[in-house]
N, C-alpha and C positions, 0 to 999 in steps of 0.2 A: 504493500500500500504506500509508503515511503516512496520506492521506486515511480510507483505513478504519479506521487505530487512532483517528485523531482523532473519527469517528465514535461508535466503538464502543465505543470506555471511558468517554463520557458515561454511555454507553446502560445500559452494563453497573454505573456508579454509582450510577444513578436507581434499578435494581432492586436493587440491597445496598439502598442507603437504603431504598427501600419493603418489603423483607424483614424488616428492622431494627424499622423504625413500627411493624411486624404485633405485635410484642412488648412494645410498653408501652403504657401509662397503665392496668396492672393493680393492685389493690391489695393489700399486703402480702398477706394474708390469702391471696391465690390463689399468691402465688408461694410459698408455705410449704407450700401443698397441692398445687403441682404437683412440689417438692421431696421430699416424702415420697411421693408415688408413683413416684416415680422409683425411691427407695430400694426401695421394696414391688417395684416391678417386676422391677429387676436380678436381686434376690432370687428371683424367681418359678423357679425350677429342677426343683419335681416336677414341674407341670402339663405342659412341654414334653414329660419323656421319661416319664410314667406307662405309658403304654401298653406302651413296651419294654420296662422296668422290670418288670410284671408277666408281663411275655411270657417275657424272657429271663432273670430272675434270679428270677423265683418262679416260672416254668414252669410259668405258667396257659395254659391253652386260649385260643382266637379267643374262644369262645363263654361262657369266665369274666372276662376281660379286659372284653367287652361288657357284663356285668352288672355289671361293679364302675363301669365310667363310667355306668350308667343310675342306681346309686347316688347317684354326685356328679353329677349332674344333677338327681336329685329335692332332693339335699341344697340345691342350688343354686338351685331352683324357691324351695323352701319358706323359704329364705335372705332372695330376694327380695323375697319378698310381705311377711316379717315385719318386714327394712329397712327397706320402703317406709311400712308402717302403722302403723312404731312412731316410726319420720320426723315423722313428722303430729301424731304422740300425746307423744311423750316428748321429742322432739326429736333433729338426725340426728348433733351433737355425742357423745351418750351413746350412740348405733348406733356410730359411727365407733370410736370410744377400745376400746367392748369385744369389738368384733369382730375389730381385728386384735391386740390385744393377745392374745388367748384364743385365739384359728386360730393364733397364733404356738408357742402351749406345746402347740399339739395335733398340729401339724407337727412335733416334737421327738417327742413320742408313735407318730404313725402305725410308724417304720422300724422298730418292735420288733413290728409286726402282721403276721403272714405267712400266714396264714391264710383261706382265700376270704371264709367268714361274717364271719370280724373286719373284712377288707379294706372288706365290704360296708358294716358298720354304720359303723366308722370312715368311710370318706369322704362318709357321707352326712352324719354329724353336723357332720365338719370343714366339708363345705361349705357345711351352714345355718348354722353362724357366718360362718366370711369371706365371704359374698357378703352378710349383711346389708349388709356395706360398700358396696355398690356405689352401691345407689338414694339412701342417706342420703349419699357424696356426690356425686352429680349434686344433691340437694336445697342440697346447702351451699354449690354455686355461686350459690343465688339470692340467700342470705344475706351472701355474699361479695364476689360482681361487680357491679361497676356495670351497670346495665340493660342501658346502649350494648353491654358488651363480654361479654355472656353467651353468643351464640356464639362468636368467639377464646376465651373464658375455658373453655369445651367443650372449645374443639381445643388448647388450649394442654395440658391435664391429657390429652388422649388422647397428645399429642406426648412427652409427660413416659411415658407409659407404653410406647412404641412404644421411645424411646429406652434406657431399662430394657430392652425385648425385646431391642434390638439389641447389648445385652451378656451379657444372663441367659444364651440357649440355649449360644452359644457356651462362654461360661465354666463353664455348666452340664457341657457336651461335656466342657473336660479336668477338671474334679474328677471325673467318672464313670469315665477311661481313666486317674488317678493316685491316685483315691482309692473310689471306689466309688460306688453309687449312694447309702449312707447317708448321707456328706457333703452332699448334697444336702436332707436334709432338714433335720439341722443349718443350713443356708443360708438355706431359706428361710423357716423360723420363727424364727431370727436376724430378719431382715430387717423380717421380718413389727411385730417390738416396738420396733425403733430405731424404724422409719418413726411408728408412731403417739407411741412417746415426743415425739421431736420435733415430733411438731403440739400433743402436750397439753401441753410446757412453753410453748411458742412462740405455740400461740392460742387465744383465751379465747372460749367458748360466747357464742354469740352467737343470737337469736331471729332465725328467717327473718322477711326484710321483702319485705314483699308488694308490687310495683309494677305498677299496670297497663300503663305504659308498655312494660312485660316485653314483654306477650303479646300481639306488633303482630299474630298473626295469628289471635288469639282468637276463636273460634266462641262462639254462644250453646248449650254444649251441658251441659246440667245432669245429667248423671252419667256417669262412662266405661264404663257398660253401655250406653251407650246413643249413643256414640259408632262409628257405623258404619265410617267411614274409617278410622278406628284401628285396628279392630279386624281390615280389611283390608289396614291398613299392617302391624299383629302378623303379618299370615302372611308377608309381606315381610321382615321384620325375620328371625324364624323360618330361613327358608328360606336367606339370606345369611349367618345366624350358621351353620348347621348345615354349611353349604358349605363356609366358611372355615373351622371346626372341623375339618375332615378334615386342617388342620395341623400337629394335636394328635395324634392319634390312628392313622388310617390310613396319613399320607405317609411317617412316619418310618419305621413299618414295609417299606412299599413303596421309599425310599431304599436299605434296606442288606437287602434279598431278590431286587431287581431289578436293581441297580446295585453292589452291594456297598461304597455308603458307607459311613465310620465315625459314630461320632454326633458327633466334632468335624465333620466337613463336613456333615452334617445342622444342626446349629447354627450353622454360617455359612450355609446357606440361611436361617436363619430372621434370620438376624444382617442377611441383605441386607433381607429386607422390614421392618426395623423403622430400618433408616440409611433407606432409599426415604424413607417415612413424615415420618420428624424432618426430612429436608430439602423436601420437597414439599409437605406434606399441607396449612401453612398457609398459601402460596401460592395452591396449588388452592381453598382456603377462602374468602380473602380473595378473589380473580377472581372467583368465583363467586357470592359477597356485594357484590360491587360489580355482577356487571352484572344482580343480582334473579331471578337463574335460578330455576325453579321447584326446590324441594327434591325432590321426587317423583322430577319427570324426573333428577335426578343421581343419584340414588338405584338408578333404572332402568337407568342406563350400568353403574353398580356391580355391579348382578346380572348385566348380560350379561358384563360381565367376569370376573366367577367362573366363568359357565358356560365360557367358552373356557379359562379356567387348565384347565379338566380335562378338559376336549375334545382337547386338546391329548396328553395323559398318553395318548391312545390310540394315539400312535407310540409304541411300548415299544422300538425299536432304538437309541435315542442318545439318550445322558445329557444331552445337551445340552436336550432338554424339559424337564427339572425346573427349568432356571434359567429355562425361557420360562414354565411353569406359575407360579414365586412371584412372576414380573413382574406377570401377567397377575390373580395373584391378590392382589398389593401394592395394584395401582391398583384393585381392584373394592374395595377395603377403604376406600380412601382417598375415593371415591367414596361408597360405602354408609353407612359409617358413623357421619363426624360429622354429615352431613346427616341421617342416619335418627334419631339423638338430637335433635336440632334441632327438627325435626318435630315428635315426638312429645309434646318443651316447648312448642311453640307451638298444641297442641292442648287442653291443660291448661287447665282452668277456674280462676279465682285460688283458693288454697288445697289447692287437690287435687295440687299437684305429685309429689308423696311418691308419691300410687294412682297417678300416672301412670307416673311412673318404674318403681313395682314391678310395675305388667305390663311395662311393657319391655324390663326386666331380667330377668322371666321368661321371655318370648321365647327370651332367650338360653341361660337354663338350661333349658328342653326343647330344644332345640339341641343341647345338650350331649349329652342322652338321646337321643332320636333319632340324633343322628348320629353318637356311637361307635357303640351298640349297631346299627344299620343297616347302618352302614359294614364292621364286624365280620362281620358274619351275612351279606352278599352277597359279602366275600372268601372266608369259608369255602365255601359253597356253590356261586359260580358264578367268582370272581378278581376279580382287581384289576380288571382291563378295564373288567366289566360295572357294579364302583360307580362307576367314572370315570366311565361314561355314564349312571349314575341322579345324579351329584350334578352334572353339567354341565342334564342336562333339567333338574331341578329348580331352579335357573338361571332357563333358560328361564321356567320357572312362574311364577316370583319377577320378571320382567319383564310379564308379563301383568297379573300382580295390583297393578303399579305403575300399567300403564294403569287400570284399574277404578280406584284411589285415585283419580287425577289429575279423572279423570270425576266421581266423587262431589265432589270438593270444587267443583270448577267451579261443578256442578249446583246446591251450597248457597250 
C-alpha cells in the first residue's frame, strides 16, 4: 500500500502541474477579458429562468412564451451579424464597450414590460444589443493572444463563462424564492456595466493584428459564401446549440411539472454542469491538442452526447435521469463547443475573422428561435416525451453532418 502512494502522488503531481501550465503564458489583456466575463456571466440571471418567468408570473401560454424567445433569437441573429461586421469596420473595442454597457440599462428597463407585444419588441431589441458582444469578442482574442495560445485563450474565456454559470443559476434560484423575479433583472444589468466598466478602464483599444501563423489550418477559400464545409459545419453548430438550449427553456419547465423541483434545485443542476466544465473542459482541451485529434470528429462525440442527454429523459419514472441527462449533456458541451469555435477560426480567411464569427454566432441565435419556439409547440401539442425524442434525433443528425464535414475537408 506504501508502494502505491509512492507511486501515485508523483503521478497525481505531474497532472496538478500540467493543469496549472494549461493557464499561463496569457497576456494581461486576456486575463482582464476572461475576468469580466466572469463578472457578465455570474450576473446572467434572466436568461436561465425566462421561460418560467413568463410562464409562471406573467401567465403567458406555451404558445406566447414560444414567440417571445423566437423574438430574442431574431434579436440575437441580427445582434450577431451586426457584431460581427461592425468588428471589421469600426473595430470590436467600440462593439464591446457599447453593447454591454447599453443591454445593461435595458435589463433594468425590461421588469417594468408585462405585456406580450412589449415583451416581444423589448427582447428582440435587448438582444441585438448584447449579442453584438459576442462575435466582436471572439475577434478580440486575435488582437489579444499570442498566436501559440488562441485556442487555451478560447477555452480559457468559455471556462470564465461556464464558471459564472456555475454560480449565476443557482444564486439566481434564491433571489427568485427571497426576492422575486424583479431582483433579477436589477442583477443582471448591474453586472452587465461593472463587467464592461472594468475592461474600458483596465484596456486600451487596440487594432486586431493579423498573423498568418494564426491560421495553421487555413484553406485557400476566398469568400464565406463560398465556403462549403462551413456552411455544413453551421448546420452542426445549429443543431448542438439548439439541443443544449432546451437548458434554457424547456428542462426547467419539465424539472418542477414532472419532478416537482424548486428553481433552487433546478439551479444547482445547472450549477453542476458549469463546476463539470471549469474543472474539465481544459484538460479535455489541452489532451486533445496534444494528441492532433481531428476537431470534427470531437465535435461528432459532442453531438452524440447531447443526443443521449435526452434519450435518456425518456425514463420519466426516476428523478434520478435528470442528473444523468446534465452529465450526459455537460460532456457533449464540453466536447462540441470549444472545438466547434476552433474550427470555424481556423476556416477564416486572414481579415475576415469578424464575417466569420458572425455566422457562427448566428448559428447560435437561430438556435435560440428554433428551439424554444419548437421545443414549446411539440410540449403543447404532443408532451415532453415526444420533444425528448425530436431533440435527441436531431443529435443524431448533427452526427451525420459531422461525417459529411470531415469528408469534405479531406477531399480539399
Amino acid at each position: 500500500m506504501y508502494l502505491c502512494s509512492t507511486q501515485f502522488l508523483p503521478m497525481l503531481k505531474t497532472a496538478f502541474n500540467r493543469y496549472i501550465n494549461s493557464f499561463r503564458g496569457f497576456r494581461r489583456e486576456i486575463w482582464i477579458l476572461t475576468l469580466i466575463t466572469f463578472i457578465n456571466r455570474a450576473g446572467t440571471m434572466v436568461l436561465p429562468f425566462l421561460s418560467k418567468y413568463l410562464k409562471e408570473d406573467l401567465d403567458f401560454s406555451y404558445g406566447e412564451v414560444g414567440w417571445i424567445m423566437v423574438c430574442f433569437g431574431l434579436g440575437s441573429m441580427l445582434g450577431s451579424y451586426l457584431g460581427g461586421k461592425l468588428s471589421d469596420s469600426i473595430g470590436f473595442y467600440k462593439v464591446m464597450v457599447f453593447s454591454l454597457f447599453v443591454s445593461g440599462l435595458l435589463f433594468f428597463a425590461l421588469q417594468f414590460i408585462t405585456s406580450f407585444a412589449g415583451l416581444c419588441v423589448a427582447m428582440f431589441v435587448i438582444m441585438t444589443v448584447a449579442d453584438m458582444f459576442r462575435p466582436a469578442m471572439f475577434v478580440s482574442l486575435g488582437a489579444y493572444a499570442k498566436p501559440e495560445n488562441r485556442t487555451r485563450a478560447l477555452t480559457l474565456v468559455r471556462l470564465a463563462v461556464n464558471l459564472g454559470f456555475a454560480a449565476g443559476p443557482a444564486l439566481g434560484g434564491l433571489i427568485i424564492m427571497n426576492i422575486g423575479y424583479h431582483g433579477l433583472f436589477w442583477v443582471d444589468g448591474a453586472s452587465c456595466i461593472v463587467a464592461i466598466s472594468i475592461f474600458w478602464i483596465l484596456v486600451k483599444e487596440k487594432k486586431k493584428v493579423v498573423d498568418s501563423s494564426v491560421f495553421v489550418d487555413e484553406l485557400p477559400v476566398k469568400s464565406v459564401y463560398k465556403d462549403r464545409p462551413f456552411w455544413v459545419f453551421l448546420i452542426v453548430s445549429f443543431i448542438t446549440a439548439m439541443i443544449f438550449f432546451q437548458l434554457f427553456t424547456t428542462l426547467p419547465l419539465y424539472h418542477q411539472e414532472q419532478y416537482g423541483l424548486t428553481e433552487f434545485q433546478t439551479g444547482l443542476l445547472m450549477t453542476l454542469n458549469g463546476f463539470l466544465i471549469f474543472l474539465l473542459e481544459m484538460p479535455i482541451v489541452n489532451y486533445f491538442d496534444r494528441k492532433k485529434v481531428n476537431k470534427v470528429k470531437i465535435v461528432l462525440f459532442g453531438s452524440l452526447c447531447m443526443a443521449l442527454s435526452f434519450y435518456v429523459l425518456l425514463i420519466n419514472v426516476w428523478a434520478g435521469v435528470l442528473l444523468i441527462n446534465i452529465l450526459f449533456l455537460t460532456f457533449g458541451e464540453m466536447f462540441a463547443f470549444p472545438f466547434s469555435i476552433s474550427f470555424a477560426l481556423s476556416r477564416a480567411p486572414r481579415g475576415q475573422e469578424g464575417r466569420y464569427m458572425a455566422f457562427y454566432t448566428m448559428s447560435f441565435s437561430l438556435a435560440h428561435i428554433m428551439s424554444s419556439k419548437t421545443g414549446m409547440e411539440v410540449i403543447a401539442h404532443f408532451g415532453y416525451q415526444v420533444n425528448w425524442m425530436v431533440m435527441g434525433t436531431l443529435g443524431l443528425v448533427a452526427v451525420g453532418c459531422s461525417v459529411w464535414v470531415m469528408k469534405m475537408v479531406r477531399e480539399e
